[in-house]
C-alpha positions as CSV (number, residue, x, y, z in Angstrom):
1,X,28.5,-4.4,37.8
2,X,29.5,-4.9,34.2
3,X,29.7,-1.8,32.4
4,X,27.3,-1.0,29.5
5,X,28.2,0.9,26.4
6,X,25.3,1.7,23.9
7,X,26.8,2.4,20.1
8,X,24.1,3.0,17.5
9,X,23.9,-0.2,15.2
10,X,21.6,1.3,12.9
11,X,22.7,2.0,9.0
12,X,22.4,6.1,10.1
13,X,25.1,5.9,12.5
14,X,26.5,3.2,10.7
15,X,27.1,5.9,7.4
16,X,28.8,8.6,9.9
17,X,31.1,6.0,11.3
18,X,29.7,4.3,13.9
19,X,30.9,0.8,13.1
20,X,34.4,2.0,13.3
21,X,34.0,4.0,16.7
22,X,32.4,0.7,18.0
23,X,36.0,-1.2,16.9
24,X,37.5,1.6,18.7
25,X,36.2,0.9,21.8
26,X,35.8,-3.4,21.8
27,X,39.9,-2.9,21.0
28,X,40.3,-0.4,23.4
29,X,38.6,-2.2,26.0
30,X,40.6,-5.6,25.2
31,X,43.8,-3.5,25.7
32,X,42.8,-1.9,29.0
33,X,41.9,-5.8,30.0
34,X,38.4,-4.5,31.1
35,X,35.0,-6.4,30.9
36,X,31.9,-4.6,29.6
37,X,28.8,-4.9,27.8
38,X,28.5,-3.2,23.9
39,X,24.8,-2.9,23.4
40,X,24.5,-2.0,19.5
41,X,21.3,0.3,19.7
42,X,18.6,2.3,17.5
43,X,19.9,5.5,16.9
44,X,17.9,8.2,19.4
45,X,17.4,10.5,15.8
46,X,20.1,13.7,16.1
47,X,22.3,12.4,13.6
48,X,24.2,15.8,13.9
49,X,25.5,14.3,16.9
50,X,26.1,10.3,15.4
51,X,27.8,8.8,16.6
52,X,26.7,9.4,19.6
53,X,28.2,7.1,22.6
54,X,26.2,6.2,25.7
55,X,27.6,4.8,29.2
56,X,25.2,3.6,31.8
57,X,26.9,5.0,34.8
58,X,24.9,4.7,38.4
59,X,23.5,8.4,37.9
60,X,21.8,7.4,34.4
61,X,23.1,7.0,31.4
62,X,25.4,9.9,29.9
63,X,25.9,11.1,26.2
64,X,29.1,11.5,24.1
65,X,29.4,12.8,20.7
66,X,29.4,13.4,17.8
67,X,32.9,10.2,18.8
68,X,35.7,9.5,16.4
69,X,37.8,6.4,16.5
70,X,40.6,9.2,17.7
71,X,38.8,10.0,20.5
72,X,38.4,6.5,22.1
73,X,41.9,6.4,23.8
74,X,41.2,10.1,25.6
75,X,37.6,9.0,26.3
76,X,38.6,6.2,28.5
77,X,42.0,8.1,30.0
78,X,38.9,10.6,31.3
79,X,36.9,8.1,33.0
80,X,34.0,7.8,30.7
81,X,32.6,4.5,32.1
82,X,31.9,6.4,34.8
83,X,30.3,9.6,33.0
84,X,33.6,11.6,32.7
85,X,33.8,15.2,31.3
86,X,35.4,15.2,28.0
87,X,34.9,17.5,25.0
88,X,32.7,14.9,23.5
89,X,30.8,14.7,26.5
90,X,26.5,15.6,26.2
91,X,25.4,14.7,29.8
92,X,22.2,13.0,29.8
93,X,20.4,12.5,27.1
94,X,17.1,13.2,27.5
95,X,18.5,17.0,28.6
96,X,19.8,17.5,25.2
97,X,17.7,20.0,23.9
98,X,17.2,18.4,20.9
99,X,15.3,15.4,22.7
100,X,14.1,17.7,26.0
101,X,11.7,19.2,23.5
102,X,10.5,16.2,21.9
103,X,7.2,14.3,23.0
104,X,8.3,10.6,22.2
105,X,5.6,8.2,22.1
106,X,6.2,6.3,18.9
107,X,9.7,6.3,19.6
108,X,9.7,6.0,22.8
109,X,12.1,3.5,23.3
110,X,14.0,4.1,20.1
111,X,17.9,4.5,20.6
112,X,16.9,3.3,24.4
113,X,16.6,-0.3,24.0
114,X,18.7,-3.4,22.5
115,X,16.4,-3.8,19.5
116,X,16.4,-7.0,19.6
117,X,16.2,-8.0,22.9
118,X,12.3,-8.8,23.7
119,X,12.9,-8.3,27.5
120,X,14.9,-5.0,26.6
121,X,11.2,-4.0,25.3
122,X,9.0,-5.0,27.7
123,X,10.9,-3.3,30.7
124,X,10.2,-0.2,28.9
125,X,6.3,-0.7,28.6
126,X,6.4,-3.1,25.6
127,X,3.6,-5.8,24.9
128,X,1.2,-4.0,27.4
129,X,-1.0,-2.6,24.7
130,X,-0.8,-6.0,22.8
131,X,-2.0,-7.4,26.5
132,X,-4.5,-4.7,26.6
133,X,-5.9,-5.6,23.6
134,X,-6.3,-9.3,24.0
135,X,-8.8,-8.7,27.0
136,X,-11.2,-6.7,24.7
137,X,-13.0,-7.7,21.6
138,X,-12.5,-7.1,17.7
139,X,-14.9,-4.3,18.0
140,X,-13.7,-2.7,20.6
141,X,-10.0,-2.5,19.5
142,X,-11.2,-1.0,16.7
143,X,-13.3,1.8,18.7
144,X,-10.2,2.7,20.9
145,X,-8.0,2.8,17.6
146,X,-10.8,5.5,15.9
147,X,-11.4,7.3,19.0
148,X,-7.3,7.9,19.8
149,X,-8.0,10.1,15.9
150,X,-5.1,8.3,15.1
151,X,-4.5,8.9,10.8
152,X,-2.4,7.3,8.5
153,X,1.4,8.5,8.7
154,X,2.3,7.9,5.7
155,X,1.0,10.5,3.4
156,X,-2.8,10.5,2.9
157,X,-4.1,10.5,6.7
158,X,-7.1,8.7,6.5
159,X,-8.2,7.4,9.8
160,X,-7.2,4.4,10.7
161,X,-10.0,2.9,12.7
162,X,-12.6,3.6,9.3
163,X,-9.6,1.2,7.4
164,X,-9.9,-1.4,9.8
165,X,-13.7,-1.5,10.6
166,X,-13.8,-2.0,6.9
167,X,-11.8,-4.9,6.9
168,X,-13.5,-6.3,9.9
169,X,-17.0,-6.3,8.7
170,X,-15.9,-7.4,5.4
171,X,-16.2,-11.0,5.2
172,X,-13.6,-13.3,4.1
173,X,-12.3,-16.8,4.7
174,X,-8.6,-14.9,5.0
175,X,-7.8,-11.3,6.5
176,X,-4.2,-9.4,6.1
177,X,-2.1,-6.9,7.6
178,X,0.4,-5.7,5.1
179,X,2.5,-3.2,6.4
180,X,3.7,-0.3,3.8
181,X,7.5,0.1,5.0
182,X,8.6,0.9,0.8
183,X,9.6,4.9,2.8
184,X,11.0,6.0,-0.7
185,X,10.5,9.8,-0.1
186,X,13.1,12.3,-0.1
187,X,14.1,13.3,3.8
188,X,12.4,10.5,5.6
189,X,13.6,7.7,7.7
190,X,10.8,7.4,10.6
191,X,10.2,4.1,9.2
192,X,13.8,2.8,9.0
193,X,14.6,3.8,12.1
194,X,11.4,1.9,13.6
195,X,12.4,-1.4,11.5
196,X,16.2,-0.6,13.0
197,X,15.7,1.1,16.4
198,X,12.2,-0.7,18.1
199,X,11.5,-3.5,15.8
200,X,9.2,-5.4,18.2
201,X,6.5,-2.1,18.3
202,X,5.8,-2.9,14.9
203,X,5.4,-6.4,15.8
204,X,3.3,-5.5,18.6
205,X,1.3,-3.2,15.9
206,X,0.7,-5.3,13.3
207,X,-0.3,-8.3,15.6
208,X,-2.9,-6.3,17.2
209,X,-4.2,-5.2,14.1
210,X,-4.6,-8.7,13.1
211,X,-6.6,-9.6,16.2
212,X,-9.0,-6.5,15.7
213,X,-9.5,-7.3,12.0
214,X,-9.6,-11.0,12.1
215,X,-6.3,-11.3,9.7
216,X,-4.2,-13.8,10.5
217,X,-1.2,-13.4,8.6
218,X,0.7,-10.0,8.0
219,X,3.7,-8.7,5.5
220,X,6.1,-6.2,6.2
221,X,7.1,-5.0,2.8
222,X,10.1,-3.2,2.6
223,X,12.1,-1.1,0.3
224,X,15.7,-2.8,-1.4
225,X,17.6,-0.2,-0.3
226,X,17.4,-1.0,3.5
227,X,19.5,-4.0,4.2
228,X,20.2,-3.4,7.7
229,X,16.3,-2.8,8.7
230,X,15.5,-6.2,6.3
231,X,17.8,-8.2,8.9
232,X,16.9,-6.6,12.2
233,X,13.0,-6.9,11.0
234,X,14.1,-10.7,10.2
235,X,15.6,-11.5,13.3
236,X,12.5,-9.6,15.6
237,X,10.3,-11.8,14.0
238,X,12.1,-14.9,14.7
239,X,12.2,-13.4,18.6
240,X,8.7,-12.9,18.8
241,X,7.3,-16.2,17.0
242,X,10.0,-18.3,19.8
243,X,8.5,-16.1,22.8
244,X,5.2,-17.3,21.8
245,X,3.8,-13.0,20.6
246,X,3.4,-14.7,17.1
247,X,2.4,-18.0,15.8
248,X,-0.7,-20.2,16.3
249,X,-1.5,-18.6,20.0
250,X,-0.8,-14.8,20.9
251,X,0.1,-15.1,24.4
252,X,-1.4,-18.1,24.5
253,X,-4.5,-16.4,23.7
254,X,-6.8,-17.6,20.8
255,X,-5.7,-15.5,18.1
256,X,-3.4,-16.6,15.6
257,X,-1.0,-14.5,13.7
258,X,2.1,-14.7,11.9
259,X,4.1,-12.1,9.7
260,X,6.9,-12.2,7.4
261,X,9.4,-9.7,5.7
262,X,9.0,-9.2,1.9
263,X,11.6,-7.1,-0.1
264,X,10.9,-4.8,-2.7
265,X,12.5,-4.4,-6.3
266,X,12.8,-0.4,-6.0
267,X,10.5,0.9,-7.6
268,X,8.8,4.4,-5.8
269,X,5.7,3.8,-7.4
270,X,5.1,0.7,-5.0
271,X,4.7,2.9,-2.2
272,X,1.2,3.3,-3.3
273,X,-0.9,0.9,-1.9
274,X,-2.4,-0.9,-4.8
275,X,1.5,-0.9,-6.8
276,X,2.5,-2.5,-3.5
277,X,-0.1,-5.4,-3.4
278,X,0.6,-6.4,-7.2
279,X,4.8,-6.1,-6.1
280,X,3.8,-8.5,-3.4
281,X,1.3,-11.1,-5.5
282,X,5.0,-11.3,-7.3
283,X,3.6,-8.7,-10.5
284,X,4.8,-5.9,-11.7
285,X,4.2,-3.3,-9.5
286,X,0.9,-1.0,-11.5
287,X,-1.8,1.1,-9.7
288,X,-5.2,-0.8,-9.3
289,X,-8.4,1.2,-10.1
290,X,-10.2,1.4,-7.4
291,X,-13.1,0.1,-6.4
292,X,-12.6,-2.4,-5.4
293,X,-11.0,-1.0,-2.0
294,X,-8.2,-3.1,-0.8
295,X,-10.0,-3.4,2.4
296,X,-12.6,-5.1,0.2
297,X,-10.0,-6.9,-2.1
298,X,-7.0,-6.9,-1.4
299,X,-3.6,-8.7,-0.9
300,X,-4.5,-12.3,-3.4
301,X,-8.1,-10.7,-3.6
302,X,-8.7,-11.2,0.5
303,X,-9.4,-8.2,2.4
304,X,-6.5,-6.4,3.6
305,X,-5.4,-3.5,6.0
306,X,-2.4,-1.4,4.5
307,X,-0.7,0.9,7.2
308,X,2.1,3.1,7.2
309,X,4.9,1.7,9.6
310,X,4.8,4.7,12.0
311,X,0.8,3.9,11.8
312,X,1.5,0.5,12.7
313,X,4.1,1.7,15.7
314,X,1.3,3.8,17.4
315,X,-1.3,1.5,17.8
316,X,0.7,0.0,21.1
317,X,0.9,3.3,22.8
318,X,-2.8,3.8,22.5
319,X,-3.7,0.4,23.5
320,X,-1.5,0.4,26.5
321,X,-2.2,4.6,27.4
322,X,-5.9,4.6,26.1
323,X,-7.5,6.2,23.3
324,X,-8.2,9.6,25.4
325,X,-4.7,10.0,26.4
326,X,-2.9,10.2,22.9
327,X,-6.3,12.1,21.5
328,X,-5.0,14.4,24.2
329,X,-1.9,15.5,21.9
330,X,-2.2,17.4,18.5
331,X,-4.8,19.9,17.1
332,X,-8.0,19.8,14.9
333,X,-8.6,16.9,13.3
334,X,-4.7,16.1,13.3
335,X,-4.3,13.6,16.7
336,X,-1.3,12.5,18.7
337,X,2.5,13.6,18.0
338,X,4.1,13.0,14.7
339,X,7.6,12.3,14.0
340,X,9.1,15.0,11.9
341,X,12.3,13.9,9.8
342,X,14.5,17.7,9.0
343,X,16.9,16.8,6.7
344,X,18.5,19.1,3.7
345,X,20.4,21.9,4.2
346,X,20.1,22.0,7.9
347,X,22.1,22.6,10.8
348,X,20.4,19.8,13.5
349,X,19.3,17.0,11.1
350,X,17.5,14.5,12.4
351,X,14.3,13.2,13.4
352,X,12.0,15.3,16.2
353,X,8.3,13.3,17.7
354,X,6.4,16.5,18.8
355,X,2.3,16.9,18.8
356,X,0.9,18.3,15.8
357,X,0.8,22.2,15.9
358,X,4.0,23.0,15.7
359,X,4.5,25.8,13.2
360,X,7.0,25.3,9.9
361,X,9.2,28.1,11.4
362,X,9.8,26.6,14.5
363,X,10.2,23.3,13.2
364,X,13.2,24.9,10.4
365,X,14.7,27.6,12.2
366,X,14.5,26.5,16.0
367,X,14.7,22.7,15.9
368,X,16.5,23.0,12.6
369,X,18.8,25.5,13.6
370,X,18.8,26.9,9.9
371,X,20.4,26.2,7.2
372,X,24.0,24.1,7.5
373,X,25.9,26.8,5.3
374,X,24.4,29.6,7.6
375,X,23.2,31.2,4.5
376,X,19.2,32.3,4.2
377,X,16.2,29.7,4.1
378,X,15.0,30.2,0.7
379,X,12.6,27.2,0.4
380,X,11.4,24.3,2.7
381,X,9.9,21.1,1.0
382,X,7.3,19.3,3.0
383,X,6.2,15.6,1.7
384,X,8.7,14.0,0.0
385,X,9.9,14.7,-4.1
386,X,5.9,15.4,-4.6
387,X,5.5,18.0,-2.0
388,X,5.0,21.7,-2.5
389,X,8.1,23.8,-2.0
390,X,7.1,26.7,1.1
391,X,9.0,29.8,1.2
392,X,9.2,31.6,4.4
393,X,6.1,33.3,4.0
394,X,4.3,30.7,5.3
395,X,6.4,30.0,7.5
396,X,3.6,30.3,10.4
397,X,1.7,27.2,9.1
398,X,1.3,24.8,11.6
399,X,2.0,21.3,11.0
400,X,-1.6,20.0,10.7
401,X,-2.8,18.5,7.4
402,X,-5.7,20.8,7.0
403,X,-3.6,23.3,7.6
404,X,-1.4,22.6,4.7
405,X,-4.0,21.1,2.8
406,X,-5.1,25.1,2.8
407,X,-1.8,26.1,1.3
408,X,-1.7,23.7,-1.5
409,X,0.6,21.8,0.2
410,X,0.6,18.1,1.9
411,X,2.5,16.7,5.0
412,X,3.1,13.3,3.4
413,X,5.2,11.4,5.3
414,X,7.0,14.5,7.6
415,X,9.5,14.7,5.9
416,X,11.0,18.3,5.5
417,X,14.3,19.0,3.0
418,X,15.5,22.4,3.6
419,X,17.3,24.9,1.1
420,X,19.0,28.0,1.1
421,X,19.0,30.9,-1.3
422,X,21.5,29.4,-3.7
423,X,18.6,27.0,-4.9
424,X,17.0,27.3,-8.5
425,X,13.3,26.7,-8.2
426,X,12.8,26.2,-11.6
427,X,15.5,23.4,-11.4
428,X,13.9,21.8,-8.5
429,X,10.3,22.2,-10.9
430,X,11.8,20.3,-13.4
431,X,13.1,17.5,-11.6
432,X,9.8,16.9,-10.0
433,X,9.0,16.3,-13.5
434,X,11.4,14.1,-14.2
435,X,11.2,12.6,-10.9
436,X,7.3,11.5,-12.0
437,X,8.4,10.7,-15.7
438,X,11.1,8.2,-14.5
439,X,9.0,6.6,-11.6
440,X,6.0,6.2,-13.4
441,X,4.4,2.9,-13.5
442,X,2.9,3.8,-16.8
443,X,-0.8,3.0,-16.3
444,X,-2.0,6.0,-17.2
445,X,-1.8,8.6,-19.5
446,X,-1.8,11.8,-17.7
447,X,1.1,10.4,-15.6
448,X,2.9,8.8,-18.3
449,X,2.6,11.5,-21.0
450,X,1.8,14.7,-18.9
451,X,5.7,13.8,-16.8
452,X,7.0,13.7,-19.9
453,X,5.8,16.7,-21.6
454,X,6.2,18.4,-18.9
455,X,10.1,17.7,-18.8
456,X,10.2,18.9,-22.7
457,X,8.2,22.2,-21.8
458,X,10.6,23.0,-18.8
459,X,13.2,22.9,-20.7
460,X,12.1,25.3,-23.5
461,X,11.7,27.7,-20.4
462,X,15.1,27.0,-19.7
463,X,16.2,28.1,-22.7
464,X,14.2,31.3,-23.0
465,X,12.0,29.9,-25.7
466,X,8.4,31.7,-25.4
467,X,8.7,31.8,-21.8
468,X,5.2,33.0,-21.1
469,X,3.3,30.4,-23.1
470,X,5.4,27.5,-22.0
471,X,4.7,28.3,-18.6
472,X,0.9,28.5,-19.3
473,X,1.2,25.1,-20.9
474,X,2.6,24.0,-17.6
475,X,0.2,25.3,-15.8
476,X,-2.2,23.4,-17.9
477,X,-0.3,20.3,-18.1
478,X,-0.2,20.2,-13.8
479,X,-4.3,20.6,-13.4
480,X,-4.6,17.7,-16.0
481,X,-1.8,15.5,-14.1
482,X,-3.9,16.2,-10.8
483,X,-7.2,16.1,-11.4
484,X,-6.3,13.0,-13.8
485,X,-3.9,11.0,-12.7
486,X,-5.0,7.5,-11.0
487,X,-2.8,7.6,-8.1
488,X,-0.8,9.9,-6.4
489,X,2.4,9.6,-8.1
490,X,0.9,11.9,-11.4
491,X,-1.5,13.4,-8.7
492,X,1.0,15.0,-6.1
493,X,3.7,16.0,-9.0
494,X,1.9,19.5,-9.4
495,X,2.8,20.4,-6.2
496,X,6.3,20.9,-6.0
497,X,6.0,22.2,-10.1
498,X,3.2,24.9,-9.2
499,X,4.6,25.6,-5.6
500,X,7.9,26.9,-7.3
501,X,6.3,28.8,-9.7
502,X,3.9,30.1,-7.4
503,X,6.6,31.6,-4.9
504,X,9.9,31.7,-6.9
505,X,8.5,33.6,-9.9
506,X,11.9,35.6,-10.4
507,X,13.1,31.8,-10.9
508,X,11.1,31.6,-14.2
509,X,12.2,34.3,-15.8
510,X,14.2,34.4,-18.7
511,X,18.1,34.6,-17.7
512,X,19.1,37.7,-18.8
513,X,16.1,39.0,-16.3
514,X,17.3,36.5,-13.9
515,X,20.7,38.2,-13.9
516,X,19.8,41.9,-13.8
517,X,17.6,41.2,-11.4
518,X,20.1,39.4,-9.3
């Protein structure tokens, strides 16, 4: 039997060396005059171990890493085609604790698989749910997809089964599925590593949301600054349409549906859903007022689902395990396992699938493992650049969006950027500001002018000018920005601005205070 090596492929590993461990090995392996297989797959998420190297020996496949290009010649001199010890050496993968306590349904197969092989993907479960699906009406798709309580992933969490009953019962000569993959927040790469890791369950996703909605052609529309996800998405999509899971017949069934990739210009902005569907049309990419819903008017005026790429990724594991079984994981109204993505100042970065519940101290200082300079948490932002900054006081909030919805703060995405004590808060406050004044589409006012002023008023607190009644204008300028704003973007900013001065107060202060108080 051919010996198979798996070496992450995916830009992740690729930035930590991976390309250059994978020449290692092909060289070494031409030089030893021995015959095997180099699979290039989805990183599994623990990028504090990329790149990690598997072999698939007869006792299951065993873990080394994090592997340099040194190590290479020693790895082979100790036998590691057949699972030899070596310092790099892990064991078996799913017994690294980092992955023993994960609950991977979404990425399942993520860092498992050949991404682009199709039969790769169905001999670990893929296309069942798609199969699933095509025995059982619109309606009923769309009843198994609202009873799983599955919400959107990437930021808002509004149910998904309401989004696409909407679009079902709306009526329309043309239906799509465009799939929001523009992950511009800071901290998150759930969606990249999907696109890069397990391309086809978005495939699967999208095409079964077609079938339940009646849309027959879907977009992926992804952000400029993933190559590497652009061409893997590319060439899955080619896969699928030639094994006959896109085109005119689904499986033969009678469903059509077809998707294509779509790159954005850069713009963060167009990771709001409206922004988006102008960026697509080929406009500039501006918030729409809504109504009209895109689910009424959408994509070229048609009605249109927009989902979250880990959204998307889901729908086959409820299709193929039922509704009941992922409604089984998670608490409250917050359903099945989400994939948390700890980044920052952290000692285990990477990304961790686990039901909702966990609380933010397990998540930062047990999964995390702390801080990467070993020096004190300070602060922990959750939801990209426009989520609130939690100090370790709340700490014991689970990871449920009510729950931070409670505590002024959002989930977003998952993403978490962790900071030790050496952050300034009133730094981080301003570039929020910043952030929101540079990324602003311009639409409206309280974004466009509130971002802007607030920059200017930060400032004057930076330099001790009437510190007390610049901060009150703040203050002031943040409840207009959220209660104003048309979208999110002006909306959201007053979280991380008010979070900081919320809980970092001794950050505001004047710096001669700051000092003696230091």
């Amino acid at each position: 039997m051919i010996p198979r090596i798996y070496i992450p492929g995916d830009s992740g590993a690729l930035a930590l060396g991976a390309e250059k461990v994978a020449k290692a090995i092909a060289g070494e392996l031409a030089e030893r005059g021995i015959e095997a297989k180099i699979v290039r797959n989805g990183s599994r998420g623990a990028y504090f171990l990329e790149p990690m190297v598997e072999v698939a020996t007869a006792n299951g496949r065993v873990a080394y890493g994090p592997v340099k290009p040194s190590d290479v010649k020693s790895l082979f001199d100790g036998g590691f085609l057949t699972g030899g010890h070596h310092k790099r050496w892990l064991g078996s993968p799913d017994k690294i604790p980092f992955f023993a306590k994960q609950t991977r349904l979404t990425f399942a197969r993520c860092g498992v698989t050949d991404p682009l092989s199709l039969e790769s993907y169905q001999k670990h479960g893929g296309v069942n749910g798609l199969t699933n699906a095509l025995a059982l009406t619109p309606a009923d798709i769309v009843a198994q997809v609202t009873e799983s309580g599955l919400r959107g992933r990437g930021g808002a969490g509004f149910p998904t089964g309401i989004k696409w009953k909407t679009v079902l019962d709306t009526a329309g000569d043309r239906k799509y599925i465009v799939c929001n993959a523009d992950e511009g927040d800071s901290g998150t790469f759930a969606d990249r590593m999907i696109m890069e890791g397990d391309p086809f369950v978005l495939i699967e996703g999208m095409t079964i949301a077609g079938i339940a909605t009646g849309a027959t052609k879907g977009f992926v529309y992804v952000r400029s600054e993933y190559p590497h996800a652009v061409a893997v998405m590319n060439k899955a999509v080619e896969v699928a349409r030639k094994a006959g899971v896109l085109g005119a017949s689904v499986l033969g069934s009678p469903y059509a549906f077809d998707m294509e990739i779509r790159v954005g210009a850069g713009a963060y902005v167009c990771g709001e859903e409206t922004a988006l569907l102008d960026s697509l049309e080929g406009k500039r990419g501006m918030v729409r007022a809504k109504p009209p819903l895109p689910a009424h008017k959408g994509l070229f005026g048609k009605p249109t689902v927009i989902n979250n790429v880990i959204s998307l990724a889901s729908v086959p594991v409820i299709m193929d395990k039922g509704a009941a079984y992922y409604k089984d994981f998670g608490m409250g109204r917050s359903r099945g396992t989400i994939p948390i993505q700890i980044a920052g100042n952290v000692k285990y970065a990477g990304l961790f699938e686990a039901a909702f519940g966990m609380t933010l101290g397990e998540i930062v200082d047990e999964i995390g493992g702390g801080t990467a300079t070993g020096r004190p948490v300070k602060a922990v932002q959750v939801g990209g650049p426009l989520g609130a900054y939690f100090p370790r006081a709340l700490f014991d909030t689970p990871f449920d969006y009510e729950a931070f919805a409670a505590k002024d703060g959002l989930i977003g995405h998952a993403g978490i950027v962790v900071f030790d004590d050496t952050a300034d808060m009133l730094k981080q406050a301003r570039f929020a500001m910043e952030f929101c004044a540079i990324e602003s589409c311009g639409k409206c006012t309280p974004c466009r002018i509130g971002s802007t002023r607030g920059v200017e008023t930060i400032d004057r607190i930076v330099a001790g000018i009437e510190p007390e009644k610049n901060l009150a204008l703040v203050t002031d300028l943040c409840n207009t920005m959220k209660f104003g704003s048309l979208c999110a973007l002006g909306g959201f900013t007053p979280y991380p601005v008010m979070s900081s001065i919320t809980h970092f107060p001794d950050d505001f202060k004047p710096a001669p205070v700051r000092v003696a108080a230091e």
